[in-house]
C-alpha positions in Angstrom: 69.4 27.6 10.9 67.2 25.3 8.8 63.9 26.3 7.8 61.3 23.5 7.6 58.5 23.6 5.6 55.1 21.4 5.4 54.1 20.2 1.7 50.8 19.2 2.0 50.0 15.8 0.0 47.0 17.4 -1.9 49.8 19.6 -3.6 51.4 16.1 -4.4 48.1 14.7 -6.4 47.2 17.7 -8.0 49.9 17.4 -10.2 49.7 15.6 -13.4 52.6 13.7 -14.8 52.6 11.2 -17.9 54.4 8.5 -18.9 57.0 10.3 -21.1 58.2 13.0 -18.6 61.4 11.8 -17.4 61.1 13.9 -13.6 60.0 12.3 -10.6 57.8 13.5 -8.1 60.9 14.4 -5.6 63.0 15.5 -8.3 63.3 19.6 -9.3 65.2 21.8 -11.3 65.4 23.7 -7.9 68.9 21.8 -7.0 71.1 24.3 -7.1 69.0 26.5 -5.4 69.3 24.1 -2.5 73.0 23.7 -2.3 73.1 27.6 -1.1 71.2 26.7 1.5 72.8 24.2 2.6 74.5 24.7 6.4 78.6 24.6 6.5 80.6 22.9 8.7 80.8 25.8 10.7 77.7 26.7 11.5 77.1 23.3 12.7 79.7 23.4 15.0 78.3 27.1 16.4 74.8 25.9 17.1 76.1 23.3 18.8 77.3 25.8 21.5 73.6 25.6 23.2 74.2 21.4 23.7 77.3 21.7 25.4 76.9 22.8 29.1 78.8 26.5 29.8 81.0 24.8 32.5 82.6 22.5 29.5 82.9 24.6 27.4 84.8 27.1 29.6 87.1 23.9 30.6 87.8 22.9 26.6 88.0 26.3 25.9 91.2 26.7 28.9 92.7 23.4 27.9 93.1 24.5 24.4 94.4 28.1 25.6 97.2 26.4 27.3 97.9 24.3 24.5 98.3 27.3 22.3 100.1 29.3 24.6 103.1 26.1 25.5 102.8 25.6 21.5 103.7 29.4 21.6 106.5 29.4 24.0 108.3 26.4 22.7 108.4 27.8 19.0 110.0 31.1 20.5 112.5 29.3 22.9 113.9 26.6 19.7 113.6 30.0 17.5 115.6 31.9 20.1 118.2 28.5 20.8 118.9 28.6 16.9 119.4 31.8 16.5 122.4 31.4 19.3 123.2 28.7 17.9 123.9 29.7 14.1 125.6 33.1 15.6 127.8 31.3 17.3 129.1 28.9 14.6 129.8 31.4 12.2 131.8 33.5 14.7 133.6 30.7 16.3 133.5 27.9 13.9 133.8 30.0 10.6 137.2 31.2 11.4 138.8 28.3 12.3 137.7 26.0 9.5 139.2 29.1 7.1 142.6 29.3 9.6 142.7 25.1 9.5 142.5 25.5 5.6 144.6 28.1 4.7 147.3 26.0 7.3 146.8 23.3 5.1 147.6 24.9 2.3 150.6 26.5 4.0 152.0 23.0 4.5 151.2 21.6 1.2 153.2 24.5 -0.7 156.4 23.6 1.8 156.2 20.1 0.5 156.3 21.1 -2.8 158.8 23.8 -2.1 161.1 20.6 -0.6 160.5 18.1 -3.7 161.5 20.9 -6.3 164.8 21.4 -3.6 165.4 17.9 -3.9 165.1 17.6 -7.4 167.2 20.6 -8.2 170.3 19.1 -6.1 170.4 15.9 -7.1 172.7 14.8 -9.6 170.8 13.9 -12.8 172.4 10.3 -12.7 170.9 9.6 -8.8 167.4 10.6 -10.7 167.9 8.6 -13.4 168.9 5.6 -11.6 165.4 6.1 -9.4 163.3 6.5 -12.1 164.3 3.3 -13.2 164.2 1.3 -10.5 160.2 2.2 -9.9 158.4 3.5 -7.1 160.1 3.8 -3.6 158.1 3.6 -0.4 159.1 6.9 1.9 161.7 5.9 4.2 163.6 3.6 1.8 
């Protein structure tokens, strides 16, 4: 708590001060003795525990236990839900992007496989003749 303590003016008067100090009379080199003793926040807030009646206090002090408690249970129910949630994508999904790719690449090598087929039994003269007519759409 703060401590208060009466300066008597006579204390004020007996002082002496000229013209070329450069302190005033409410000035002190005793500052930074004063910012230790200054009250946090904190302490503030505690000794403001005998304003507030018991019964509202006990009724903030509920309200905020349930908000803690549903802040609680919902960061343990999304922790749990993503935890299912990632488990099951790499055991489900996982697996059948690789299959899907590796399928791909399956299909990709029989094309190839069919255009060097193709090349190889053609006549060179067919080849030349479609080189030099340019690009044919499929079908054509």
């Amino acid at each position: 708590m703060v401590k208060l303590e009466e300066v008597s003016l006579d204390h004020v008067e007996e002082e002496e001060y000229s013209e070329s100090d450069s302190s005033s009379v409410y000035s002190s080199d005793d500052d930074e003795d004063d910012v230790e003793n200054i009250e946090s926040i904190l302490d503030r807030i505690w000794a403001l525990q005998d304003v507030i009646p018991a019964k509202t206090r006990k009724s903030i002090a509920d309200k905020c236990s349930s908000v803690y408690d549903f802040g609680k249970a919902s960061t343990k129910f999304l922790g749990n839900s993503a935890w299912v949630l990632t488990t099951s994508a790499l055991l489900l999904v996982l697996p059948l992007m690789i299959e899907l790719e590796h399928e791909q690449g399956l299909i990709e090598y029989e094309k190839m496989q069919q255009q060097s087929t193709q090349m190889l039994s053609q006549p060179s003269g067919q080849q030349q003749k479609k080189q030099a007519s340019g690009i044919v759409p499929p079908g054509f």
